[in-house]
Legacy VTK file of the C-alpha trace (Angstrom):
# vtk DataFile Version 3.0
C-alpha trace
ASCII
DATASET POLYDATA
POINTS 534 float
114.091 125.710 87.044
115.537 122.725 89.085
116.680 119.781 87.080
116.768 117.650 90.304
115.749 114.404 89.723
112.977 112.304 91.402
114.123 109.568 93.902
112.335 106.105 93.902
113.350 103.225 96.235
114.463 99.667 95.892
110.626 98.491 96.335
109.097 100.936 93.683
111.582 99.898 91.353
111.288 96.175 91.668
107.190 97.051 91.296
108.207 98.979 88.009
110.046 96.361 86.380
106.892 94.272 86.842
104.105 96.575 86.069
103.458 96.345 82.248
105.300 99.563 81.471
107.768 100.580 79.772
111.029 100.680 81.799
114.780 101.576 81.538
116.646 101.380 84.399
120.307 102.355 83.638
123.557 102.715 85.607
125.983 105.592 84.926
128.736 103.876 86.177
131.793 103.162 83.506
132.014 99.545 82.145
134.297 97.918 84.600
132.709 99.317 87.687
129.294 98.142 86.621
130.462 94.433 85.855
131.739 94.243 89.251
127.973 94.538 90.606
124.923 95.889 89.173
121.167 95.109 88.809
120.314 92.238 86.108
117.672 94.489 83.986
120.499 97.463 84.171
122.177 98.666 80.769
125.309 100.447 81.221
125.306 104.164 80.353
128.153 106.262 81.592
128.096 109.891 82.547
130.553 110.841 80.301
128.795 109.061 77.073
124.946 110.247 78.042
124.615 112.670 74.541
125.937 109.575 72.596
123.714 106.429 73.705
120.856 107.707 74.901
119.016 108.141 71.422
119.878 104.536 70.691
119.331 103.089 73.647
116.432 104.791 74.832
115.116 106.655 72.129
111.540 107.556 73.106
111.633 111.075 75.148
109.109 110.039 77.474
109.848 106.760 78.345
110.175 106.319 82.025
114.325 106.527 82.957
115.185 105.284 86.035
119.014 105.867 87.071
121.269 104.121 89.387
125.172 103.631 90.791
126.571 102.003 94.044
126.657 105.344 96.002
129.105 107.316 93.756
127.311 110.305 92.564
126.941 109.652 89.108
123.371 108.453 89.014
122.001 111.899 90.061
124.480 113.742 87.557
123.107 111.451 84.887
119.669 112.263 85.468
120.248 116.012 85.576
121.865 115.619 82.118
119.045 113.397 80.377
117.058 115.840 81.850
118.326 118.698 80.107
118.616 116.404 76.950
114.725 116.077 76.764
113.651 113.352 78.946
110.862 113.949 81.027
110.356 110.959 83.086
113.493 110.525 84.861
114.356 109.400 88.444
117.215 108.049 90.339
117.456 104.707 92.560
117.862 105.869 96.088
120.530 104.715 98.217
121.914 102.868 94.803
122.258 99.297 93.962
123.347 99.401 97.641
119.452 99.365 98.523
118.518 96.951 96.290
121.013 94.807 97.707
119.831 95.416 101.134
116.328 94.878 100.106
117.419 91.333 99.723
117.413 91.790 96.008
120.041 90.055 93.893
122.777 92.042 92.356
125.178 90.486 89.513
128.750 90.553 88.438
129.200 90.373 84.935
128.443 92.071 81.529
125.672 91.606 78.828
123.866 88.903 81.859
120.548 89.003 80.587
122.109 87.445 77.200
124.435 85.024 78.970
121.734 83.786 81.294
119.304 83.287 78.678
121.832 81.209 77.213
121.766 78.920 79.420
118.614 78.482 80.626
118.177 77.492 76.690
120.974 75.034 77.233
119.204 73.842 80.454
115.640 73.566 78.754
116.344 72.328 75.457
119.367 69.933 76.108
121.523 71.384 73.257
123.941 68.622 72.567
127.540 70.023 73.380
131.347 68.086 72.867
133.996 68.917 74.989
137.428 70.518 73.659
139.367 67.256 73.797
136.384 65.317 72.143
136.324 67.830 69.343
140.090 68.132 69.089
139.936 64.029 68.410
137.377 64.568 66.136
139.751 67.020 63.878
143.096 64.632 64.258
140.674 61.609 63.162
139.771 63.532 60.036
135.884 62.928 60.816
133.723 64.670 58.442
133.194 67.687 60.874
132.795 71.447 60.239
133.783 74.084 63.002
131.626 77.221 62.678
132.796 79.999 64.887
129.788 81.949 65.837
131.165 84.896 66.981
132.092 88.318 64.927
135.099 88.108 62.834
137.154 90.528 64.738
137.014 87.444 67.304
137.651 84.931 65.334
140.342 86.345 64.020
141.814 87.277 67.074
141.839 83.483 68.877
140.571 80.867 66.704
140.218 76.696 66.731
142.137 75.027 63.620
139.880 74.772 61.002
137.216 77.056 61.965
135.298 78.983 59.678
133.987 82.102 60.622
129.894 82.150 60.650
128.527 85.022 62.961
125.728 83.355 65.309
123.001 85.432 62.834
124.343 84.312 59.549
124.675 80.742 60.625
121.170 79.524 59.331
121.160 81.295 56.315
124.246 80.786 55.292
124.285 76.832 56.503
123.578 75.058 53.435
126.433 76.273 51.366
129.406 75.892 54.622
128.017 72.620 55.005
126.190 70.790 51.633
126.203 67.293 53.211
124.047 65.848 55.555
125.989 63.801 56.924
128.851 66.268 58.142
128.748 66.490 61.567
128.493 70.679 62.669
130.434 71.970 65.635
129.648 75.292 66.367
131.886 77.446 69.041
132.125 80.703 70.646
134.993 82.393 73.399
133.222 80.982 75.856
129.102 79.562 76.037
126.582 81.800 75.399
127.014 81.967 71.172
128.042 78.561 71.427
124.978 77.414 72.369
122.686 79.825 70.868
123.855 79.237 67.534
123.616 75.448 67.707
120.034 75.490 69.073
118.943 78.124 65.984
120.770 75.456 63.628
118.397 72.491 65.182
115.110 75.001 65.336
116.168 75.475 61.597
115.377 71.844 60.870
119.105 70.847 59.496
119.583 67.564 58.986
122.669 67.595 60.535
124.505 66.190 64.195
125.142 69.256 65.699
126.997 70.213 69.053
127.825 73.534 70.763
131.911 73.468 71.936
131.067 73.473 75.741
132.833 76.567 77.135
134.667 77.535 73.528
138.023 78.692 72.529
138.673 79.116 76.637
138.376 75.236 77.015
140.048 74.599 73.860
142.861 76.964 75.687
142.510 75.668 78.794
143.367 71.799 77.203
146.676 73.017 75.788
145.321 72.788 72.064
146.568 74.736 69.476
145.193 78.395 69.185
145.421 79.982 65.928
145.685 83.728 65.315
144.740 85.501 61.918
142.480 82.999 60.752
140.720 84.166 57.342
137.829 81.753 56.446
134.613 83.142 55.815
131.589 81.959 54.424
130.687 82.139 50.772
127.386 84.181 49.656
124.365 82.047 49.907
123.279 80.837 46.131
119.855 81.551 45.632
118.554 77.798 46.031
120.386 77.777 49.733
118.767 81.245 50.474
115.652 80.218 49.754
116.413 76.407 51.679
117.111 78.987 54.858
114.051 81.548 54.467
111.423 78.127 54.282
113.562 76.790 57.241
113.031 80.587 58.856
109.449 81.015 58.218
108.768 77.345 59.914
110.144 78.978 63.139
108.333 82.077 62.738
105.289 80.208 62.694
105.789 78.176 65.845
107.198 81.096 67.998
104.512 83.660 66.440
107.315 86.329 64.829
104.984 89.027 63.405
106.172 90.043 59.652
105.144 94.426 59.222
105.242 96.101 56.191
106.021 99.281 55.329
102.399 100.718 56.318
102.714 98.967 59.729
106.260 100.568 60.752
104.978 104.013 59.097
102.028 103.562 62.093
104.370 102.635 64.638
106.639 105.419 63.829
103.836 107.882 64.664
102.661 106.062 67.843
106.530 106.305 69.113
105.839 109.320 70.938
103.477 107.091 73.880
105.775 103.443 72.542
109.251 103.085 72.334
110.406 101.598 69.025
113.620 100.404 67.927
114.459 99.557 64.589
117.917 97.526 63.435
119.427 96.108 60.496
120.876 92.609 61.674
123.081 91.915 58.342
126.706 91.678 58.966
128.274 95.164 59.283
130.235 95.244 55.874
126.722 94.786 54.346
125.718 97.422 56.613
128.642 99.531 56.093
128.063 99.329 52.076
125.021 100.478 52.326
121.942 100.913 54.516
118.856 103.901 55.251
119.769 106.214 57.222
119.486 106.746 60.765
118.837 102.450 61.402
121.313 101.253 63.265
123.449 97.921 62.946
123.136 95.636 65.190
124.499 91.793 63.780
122.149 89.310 64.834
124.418 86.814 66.715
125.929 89.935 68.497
122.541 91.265 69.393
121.436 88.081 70.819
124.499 88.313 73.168
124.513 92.095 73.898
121.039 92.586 74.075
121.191 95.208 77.170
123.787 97.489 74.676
121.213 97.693 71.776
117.178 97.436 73.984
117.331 99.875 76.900
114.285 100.311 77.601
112.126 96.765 78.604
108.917 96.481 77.001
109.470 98.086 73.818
108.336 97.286 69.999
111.218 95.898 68.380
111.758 95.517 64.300
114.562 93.979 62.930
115.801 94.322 59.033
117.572 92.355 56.424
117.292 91.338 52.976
115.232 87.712 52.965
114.188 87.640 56.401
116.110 84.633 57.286
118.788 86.234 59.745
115.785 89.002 61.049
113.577 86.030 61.722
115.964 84.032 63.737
116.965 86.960 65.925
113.395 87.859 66.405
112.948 84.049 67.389
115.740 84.570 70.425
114.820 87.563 71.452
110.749 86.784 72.014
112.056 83.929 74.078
114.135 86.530 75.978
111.111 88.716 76.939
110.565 91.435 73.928
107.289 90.141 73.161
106.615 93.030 70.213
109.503 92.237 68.304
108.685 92.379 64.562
110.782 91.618 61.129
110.927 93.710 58.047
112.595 93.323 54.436
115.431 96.247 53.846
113.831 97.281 51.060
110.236 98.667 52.766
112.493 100.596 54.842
112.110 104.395 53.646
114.388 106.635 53.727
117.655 107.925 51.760
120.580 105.368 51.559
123.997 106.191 52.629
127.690 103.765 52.911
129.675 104.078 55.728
129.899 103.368 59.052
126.444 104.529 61.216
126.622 107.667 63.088
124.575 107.622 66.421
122.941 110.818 66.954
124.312 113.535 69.470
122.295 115.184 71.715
122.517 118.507 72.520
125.020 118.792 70.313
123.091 121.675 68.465
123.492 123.821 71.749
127.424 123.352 71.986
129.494 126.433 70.683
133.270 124.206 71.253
135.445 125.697 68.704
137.195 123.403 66.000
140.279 122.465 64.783
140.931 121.179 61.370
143.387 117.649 61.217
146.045 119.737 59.272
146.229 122.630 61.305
146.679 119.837 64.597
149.309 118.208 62.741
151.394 121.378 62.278
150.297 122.421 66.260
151.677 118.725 67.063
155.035 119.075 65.177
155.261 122.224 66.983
154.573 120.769 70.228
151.959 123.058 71.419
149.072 121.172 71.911
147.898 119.113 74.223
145.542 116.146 72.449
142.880 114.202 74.773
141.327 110.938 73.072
137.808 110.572 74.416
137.809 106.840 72.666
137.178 103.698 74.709
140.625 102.662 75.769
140.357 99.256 74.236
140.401 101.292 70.591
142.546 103.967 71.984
145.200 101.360 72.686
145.299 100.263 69.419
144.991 102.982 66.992
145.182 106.786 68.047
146.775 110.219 66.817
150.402 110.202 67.819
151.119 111.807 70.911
147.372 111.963 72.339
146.326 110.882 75.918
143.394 108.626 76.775
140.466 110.044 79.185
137.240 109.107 79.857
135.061 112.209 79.493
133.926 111.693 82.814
137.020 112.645 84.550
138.009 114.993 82.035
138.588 117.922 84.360
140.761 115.727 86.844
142.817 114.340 84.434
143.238 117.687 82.693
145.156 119.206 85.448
147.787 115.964 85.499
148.670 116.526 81.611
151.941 118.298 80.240
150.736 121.893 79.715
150.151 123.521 76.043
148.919 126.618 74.649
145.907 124.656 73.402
143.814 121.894 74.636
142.403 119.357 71.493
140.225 116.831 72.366
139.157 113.759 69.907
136.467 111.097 69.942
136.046 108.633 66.592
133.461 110.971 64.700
133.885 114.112 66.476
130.933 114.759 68.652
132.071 113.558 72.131
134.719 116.035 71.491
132.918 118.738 70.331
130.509 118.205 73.091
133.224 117.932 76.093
135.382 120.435 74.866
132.650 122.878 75.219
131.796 121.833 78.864
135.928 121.969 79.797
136.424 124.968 78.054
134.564 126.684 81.059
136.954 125.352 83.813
140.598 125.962 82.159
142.321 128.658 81.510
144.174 127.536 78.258
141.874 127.012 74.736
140.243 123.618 74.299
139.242 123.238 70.991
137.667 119.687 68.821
139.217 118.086 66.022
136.718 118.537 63.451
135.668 114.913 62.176
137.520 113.022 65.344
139.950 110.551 64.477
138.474 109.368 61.421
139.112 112.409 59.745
142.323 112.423 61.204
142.797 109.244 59.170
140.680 110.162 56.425
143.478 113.096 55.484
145.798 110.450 55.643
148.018 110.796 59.006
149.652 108.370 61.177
148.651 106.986 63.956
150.388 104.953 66.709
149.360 102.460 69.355
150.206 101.529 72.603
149.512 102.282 76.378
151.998 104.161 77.243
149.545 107.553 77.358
147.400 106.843 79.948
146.205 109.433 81.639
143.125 107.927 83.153
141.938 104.409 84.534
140.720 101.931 81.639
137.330 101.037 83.655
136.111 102.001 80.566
136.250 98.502 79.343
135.301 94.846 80.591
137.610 93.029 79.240
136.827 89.279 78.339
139.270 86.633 80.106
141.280 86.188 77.339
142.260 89.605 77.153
143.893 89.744 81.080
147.271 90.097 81.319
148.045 88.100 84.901
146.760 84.664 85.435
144.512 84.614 82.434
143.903 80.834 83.101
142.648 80.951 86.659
140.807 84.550 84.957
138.789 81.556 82.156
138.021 78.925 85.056
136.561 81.388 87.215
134.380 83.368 83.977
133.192 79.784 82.943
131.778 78.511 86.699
130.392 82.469 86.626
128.548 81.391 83.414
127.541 78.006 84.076
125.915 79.248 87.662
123.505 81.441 85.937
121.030 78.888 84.968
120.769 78.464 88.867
120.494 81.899 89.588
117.457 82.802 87.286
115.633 80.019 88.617
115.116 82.184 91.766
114.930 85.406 89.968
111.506 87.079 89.594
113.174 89.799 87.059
114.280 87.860 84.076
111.232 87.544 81.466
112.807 84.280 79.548
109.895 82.126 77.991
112.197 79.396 76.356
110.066 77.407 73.693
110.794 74.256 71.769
110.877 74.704 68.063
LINES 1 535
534 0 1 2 3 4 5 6 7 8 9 10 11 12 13 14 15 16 17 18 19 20 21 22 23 24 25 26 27 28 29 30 31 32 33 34 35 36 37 38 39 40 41 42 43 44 45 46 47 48 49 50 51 52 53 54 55 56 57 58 59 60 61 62 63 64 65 66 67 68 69 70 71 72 73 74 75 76 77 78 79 80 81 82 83 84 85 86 87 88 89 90 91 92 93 94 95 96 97 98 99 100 101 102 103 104 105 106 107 108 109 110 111 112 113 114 115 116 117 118 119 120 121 122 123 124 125 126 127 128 129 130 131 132 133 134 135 136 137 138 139 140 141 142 143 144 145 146 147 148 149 150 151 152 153 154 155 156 157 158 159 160 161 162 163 164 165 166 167 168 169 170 171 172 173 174 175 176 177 178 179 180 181 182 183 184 185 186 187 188 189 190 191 192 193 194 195 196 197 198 199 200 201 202 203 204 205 206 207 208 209 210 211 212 213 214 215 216 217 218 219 220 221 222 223 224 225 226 227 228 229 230 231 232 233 234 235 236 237 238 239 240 241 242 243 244 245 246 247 248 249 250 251 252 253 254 255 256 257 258 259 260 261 262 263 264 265 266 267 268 269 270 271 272 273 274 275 276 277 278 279 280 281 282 283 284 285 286 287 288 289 290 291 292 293 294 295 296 297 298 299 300 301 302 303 304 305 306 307 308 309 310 311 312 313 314 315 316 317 318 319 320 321 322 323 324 325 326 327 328 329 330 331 332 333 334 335 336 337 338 339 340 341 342 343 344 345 346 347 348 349 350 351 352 353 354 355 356 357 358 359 360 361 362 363 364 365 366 367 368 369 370 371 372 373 374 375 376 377 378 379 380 381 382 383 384 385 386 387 388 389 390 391 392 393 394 395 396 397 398 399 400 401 402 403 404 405 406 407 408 409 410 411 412 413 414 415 416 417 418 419 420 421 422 423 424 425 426 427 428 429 430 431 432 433 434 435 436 437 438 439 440 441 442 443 444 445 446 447 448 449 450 451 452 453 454 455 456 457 458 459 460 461 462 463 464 465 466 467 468 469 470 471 472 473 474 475 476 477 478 479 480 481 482 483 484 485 486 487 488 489 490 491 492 493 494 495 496 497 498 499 500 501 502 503 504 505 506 507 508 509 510 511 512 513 514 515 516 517 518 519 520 521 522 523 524 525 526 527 528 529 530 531 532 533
């Protein structure tokens, strides 16, 4: 039986994203690629990670697919391989985003733009009160009662900091507020890399009722950069746990928001129900704690998805447009406040639910996205010790199947990166060995492309079993570095900061590329924002 997808054109598909239906429309293009240009309501899914995402991102078998690229290929690939994973309403934009494009639809640049734009449109509608980088940096030398909250994840924060800033992740910044800042009279700064956080997390403080002045940093740690101020690396601070008084200050504050922007609370009854409709409606269900709470412990099979980091990566977690939403936690503070954002953005059945009416069995550790297909693959295994001894004995050939951006900085010693997309190209460039090993972080990209390359080389390709966590698990190096590339890293978007030549004139031209979107979405019939004063 023909897996050959359906084709629909530029017009049908601008009619489907504005027909009341369901809809994901998603581009199989890697990372960099699509950020050069790409549809606004497009989530990236590439080829090579289909049997990975697609059960988060679109995880309703039916829901209608709709595929595109900029003439390379990949889109009808993609389909063919949903296809086979289960998906039975799957099509392919003809002509690409080329079409669109020439239907005098407007293609983007840019990743996560649905996020970014909504930012500022709220900035635009709301007037969120912003300082500059030299007006805050004279507000620290002046010893002003002032608090910096950095609203972005740790990892971030930690990486490129402003002196003196604490770290409060956009979703933990109400709930947490009362015991990072006890006075009213302190004066709260809060700051991203760039905008979009920035400004999201100061308008949730001022929903929140706080009585406090507070500002977004306009254009973040790249304008504090851009001034010449002091950028610190390794900063530590984190906020303490909310005391119970605080956390219940923050869940009133939360519930006066709900009210005005109509969050629905479910209980356990209510998801039960919408678990059995999910066959005819999508549903998505995520636990917006931090991801060490997450990571300690959480039911199985919900996957985390921080609430500040949701807000701004929307189009990574919500595929499909039009689908019931719940969102988990332990008071419903940090739930309710993403829910708030994210009914503004356009998912009108988004819902909040305590952790504890979640069923299910709790596990620790980090979550494991479901495989596809991976039942079906017959890929034999290799176990870490018997790779080591194959390594020292230099008869293997390892392939990392990693994003480059984690590749890069830890990986098994001696292992080249690939995407899995070009797997068989790149395969034929590497030193030979008796035996081909591939890795991926858990295992199951591995297991699931060494089965497909097995059937175009000659030599053995086996799977680590476990990936590269087991790898580490049994206690092994690992090294870093670039120096094993074997493939192109557009994999990866990589934020300003991160660019090795002319990073400066790299931050200028993101921020203008941010700023500008307010403009574009005025014109834009596709964006669903319904920005509402608290």
């Amino acid at each position: 039986m023909s897996l050959s997808p359906r084709k629909i054109d530029a017009l049908n598909l601008k009619a489907a994203l504005h027909d009341g239906n369901e809809v994901a429309v998603l581009d199989a293009r890697e990372e960099l690629t699509f950020g050069e240009r790409h549809i606004l309501m497009a989530s990236c899914m590439p080829l090579g990670r289909v049997e990975v995402m697609a059960d988060d991102m679109v995880p309703r078998r039916s829901a209608r697919v709709i595929w595109c690229d900029d003439g390379e290929g990949l889109a009808e690939q993609a389909a063919e391989r949903i296809s086979r994973l289960g998906y039975s309403d799957v099509s392919v934009l003809a002509g690409g985003i080329a079409a669109w494009e020439q239907a005098g639809f407007r293609i983007y640049s840019g990743v996560h733009v649905p996020s970014k734009a909504f930012a500022e449109v709220v900035e635009h509608d709301l007037a969120t009160p912003w300082v500059t980088a030299t007006e805050l940096n004279a507000m620290i030398t002046s010893d002003q009662d002032i608090v910096v909250l950095d609203s972005r994840s740790f990892e971030e924060y930690h990486t490129n900091s402003i002196p003196t800033a604490i770290s409060a992740p956009g979703g933990e910044l109400v709930y947490r507020f009362k015991d990072l800042v006890p006075s009213p009279d302190t004066t709260v700064i809060v700051n991203c890399g760039g905008r979009t956080r920035s400004i999201i997390g100061a308008q949730s403080l001022i929903n929140a009722g706080v009585p406090n002045k507070v500002a977004s940093l306009k254009d973040g740690t790249m304008a504090w950069h851009l001034a010449g101020l002091e950028v610190v690396q390794g900063a530590e601070k984190r906020p303490p746990e909310p005391t119970v008084p605080h956390a219940n200050d923050a869940r009133a504050a939360a519930e006066k928001v709900a009210t005005q922007l109509g969050v629905q609370r479910i209980d356990a009854a209510m998801l039960a129900q919408w678990r059995r409709d999910s066959d005819t409606r999508s549903l998505y269900v995520l636990d917006v704690r931090t991801p060490e709470e997450h990571a300690a412990g959480h039911v199985k099979g919900i996957r985390s998805a921080p609430g500040g980091q949701l807000v701004q990566e929307t189009d990574n977690y919500l595929a499909t447009w039009g689908a019931r939403v719940v969102l988990a936690d332990t008071n419903g503070v940090r739930a309710i406040m993403t829910a708030s954002w994210l009914k503004q953005m356009g998912w009108d059945d988004v819902a909040v639910i305590r952790l504890d009416e979640l069923p299910g069995d709790h596990v620790s550790g980090p979550y494991r996205p479901v495989a596809l297909g991976l039942e079906h693959e017959t890929a034999d295994t290799i176990a870490p010790a018997e790779l080591k001894q194959r390594l020292d004995a230099g008869t293997v050939t390892i392939v990392d199947l990693a994003y480059s951006k984690p590749y890069i900085k830890d990986h098994i010693p001696g292992a080249w990166f690939a995407t899995r997309t070009r797997l068989a190209q790149v395969h034929g460039e590497l030193p030979h060995a008796e035996v081909v090993v591939l890795t991926s972080p858990d295992g199951d990209l591995a297991r699931i492309a060494a089965a497909e390359l097995s059937a175009s080389v000659p030599q053995p390709v086996l799977a680590l079993e476990g990936g590269t966590q087991a790898w580490t698990a049994a206690g092994y190096p690992l090294a870093t570095g670039d120096e094993r590339l074997a493939d192109k890293r557009d994999d990866v978007w990589l934020p300003a900061r991160e660019l090795s030549a002319d990073r400066e004139a790299a931050m200028r031209t993101y921020l203008a590329w941010e700023i500008e979107l307010v403009n574009q979405m005025a014109s834009d019939d596709d964006q669903r924002f319904k920005v509402m004063k608290v």
